[in-house]
Structure formats: structure tokens, C-alpha cells
C-alpha positions in Angstrom: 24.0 -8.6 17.0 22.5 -9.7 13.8 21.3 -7.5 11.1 18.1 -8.3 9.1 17.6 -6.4 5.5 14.2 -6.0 4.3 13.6 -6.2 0.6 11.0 -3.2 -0.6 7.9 -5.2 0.1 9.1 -6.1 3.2 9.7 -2.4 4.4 6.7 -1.3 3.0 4.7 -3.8 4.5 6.8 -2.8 8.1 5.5 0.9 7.3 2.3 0.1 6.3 2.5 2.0 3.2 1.6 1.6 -0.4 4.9 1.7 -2.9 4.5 5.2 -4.2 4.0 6.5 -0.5 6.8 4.4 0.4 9.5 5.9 -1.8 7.8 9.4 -1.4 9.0 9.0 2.0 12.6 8.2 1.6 12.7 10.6 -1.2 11.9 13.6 1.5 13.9 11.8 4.5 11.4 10.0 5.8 12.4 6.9 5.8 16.0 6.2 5.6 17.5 5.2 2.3 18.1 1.4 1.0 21.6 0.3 1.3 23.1 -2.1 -1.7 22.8 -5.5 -1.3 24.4 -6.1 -4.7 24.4 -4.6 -8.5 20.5 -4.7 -9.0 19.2 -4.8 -5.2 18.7 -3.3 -2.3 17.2 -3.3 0.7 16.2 -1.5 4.0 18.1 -2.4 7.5 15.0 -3.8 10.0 16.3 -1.6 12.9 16.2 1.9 11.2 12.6 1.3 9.9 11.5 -0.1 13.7 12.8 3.2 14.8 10.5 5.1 12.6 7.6 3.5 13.3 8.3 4.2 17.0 8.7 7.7 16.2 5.5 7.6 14.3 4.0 5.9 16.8 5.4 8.6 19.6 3.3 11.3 17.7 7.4 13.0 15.9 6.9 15.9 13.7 8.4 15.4 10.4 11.0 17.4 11.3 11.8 14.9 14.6 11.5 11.9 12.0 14.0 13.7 9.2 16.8 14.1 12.0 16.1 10.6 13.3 16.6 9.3 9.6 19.8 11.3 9.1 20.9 10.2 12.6 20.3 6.7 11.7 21.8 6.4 8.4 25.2 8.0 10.3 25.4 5.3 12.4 25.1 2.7 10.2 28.6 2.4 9.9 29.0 1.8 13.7 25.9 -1.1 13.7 27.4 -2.7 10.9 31.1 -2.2 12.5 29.4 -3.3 16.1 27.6 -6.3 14.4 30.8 -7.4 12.4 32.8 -7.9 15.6 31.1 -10.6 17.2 
């Protein structure tokens, strides 16, 4: 399984938000965090943002959305683990 990273405009484009919303929303567990892509960059993985447009889309509470994140960013190890095996 490949992984895509999304750079910041990409994910905020994804999410339909403006930049201040956009890191608003991470910043309250929102959205999940950016993982490191190297000493000045990051980026968003495609899947976990997908996820949380679906459970925008489904009509989840914040709360529903802030365990989703936390969920998500838990099991990045496994995805990247999973996608690294192939």
C-alpha cells in the first residue's frame, strides 16, 4: 500500500479550509498533526485527512472527530509498518 503526504496547501485544499482555519484545527485535534518529512518540512498523510472528511461528511461531533484523530495518529506506526513491508 502506498502512502501519499500532502504538503500544507495540499491538505488545506483536501479540507477546504483557509490556512488559519486549517492549523486552528490541528491545534484543537481536529485534524491530525503533520508528520516530518525532513528538517524544515512537513506534511499531512492523505489517508488520515480522507478519514476526516468522511467523518465530517457523516455529520461527527467534534468530540467523534478528536478521537478519530488521536485514533489515527496511533496507528500511524502500523500503516507505515504495514506499507513498508511490501
Amino acid at each position: 500500500m502506498a502512502l501519499k503526504i500532502l504538503r500544507a496547501s495540499q491538505a488545506q485544499q483536501a479540507t477546504g479550509l483557509p490556512r488559519s482555519s486549517f492549523y486552528s484545527q490541528v491545534t484543537k485535534g481536529l485534524l491530525p498533526p503533520s508528520v516530518q518529512l525532513g528538517p524544515r518540512s512537513v506534511g499531512w498523510v492523505e489517508s488520515e485527512i480522507n478519514a476526516v472528511n468522511a467523518a465530517r461528511i457523516l455529520g461527527k461531533t467534534d468530540e467523534e472527530i478528536k478521537s478519530l484523530v488521536m485514533r489515527l495518529v496511533k496507528d500511524r506506526v502500523h500503516l507505515a509498518e504495514g506499507a513498508a513491508n511490501v
